[in-house]
C-alpha positions in Angstrom: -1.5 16.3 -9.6 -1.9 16.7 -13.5 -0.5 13.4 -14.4 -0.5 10.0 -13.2 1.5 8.2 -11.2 2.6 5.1 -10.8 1.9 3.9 -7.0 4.1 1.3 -5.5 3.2 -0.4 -2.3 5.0 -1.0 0.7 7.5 -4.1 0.7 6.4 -4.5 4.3 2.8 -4.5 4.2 0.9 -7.7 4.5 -2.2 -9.4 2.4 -4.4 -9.0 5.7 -4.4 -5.0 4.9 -3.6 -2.9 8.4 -1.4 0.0 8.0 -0.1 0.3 4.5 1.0 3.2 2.4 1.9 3.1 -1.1 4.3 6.0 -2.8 4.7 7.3 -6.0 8.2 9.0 -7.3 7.5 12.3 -8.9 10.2 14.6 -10.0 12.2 15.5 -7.2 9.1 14.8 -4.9 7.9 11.8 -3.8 3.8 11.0 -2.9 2.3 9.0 -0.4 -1.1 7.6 0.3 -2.7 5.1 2.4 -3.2 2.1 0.6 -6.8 1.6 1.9 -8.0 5.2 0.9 -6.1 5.4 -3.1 -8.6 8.5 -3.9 -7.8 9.9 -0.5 -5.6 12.7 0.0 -2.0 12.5 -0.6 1.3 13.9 0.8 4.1 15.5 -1.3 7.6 15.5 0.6 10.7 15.7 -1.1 12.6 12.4 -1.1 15.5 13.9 1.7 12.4 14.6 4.3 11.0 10.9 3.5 14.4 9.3 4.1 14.3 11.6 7.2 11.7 10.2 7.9 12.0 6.8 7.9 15.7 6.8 9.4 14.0 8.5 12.4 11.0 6.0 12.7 13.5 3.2 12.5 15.4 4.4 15.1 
């Protein structure tokens, strides 16, 4: 990724860490990363497979 982003973390993740991702809009991408690795890898979807994604998980 040539520029930076701007990461946002989830509105549901707590202070005591766990599970957290953070995401960052791009374009007409969006990236996500876990919170507790930021210079990990990260995952480029486009925004229709993330709401996909989430509608599915919240089933």
């Amino acid at each position: 990724m040539n520029r930076e982003l701007t990461w946002r973390k989830s509105s549901r993740s707590g202070s005591s860490g766990g599970n957290c991702i953070e995401l960052a809009s791009m374009e007409s991408m969006v990236a996500v990363r876990d919170s507790k690795d930021p210079h990990g890898p990260v995952l480029v979807v486009s925004r229709a497979a993330l709401r996909d994604a989430v509608r599915a998980a919240d089933g």
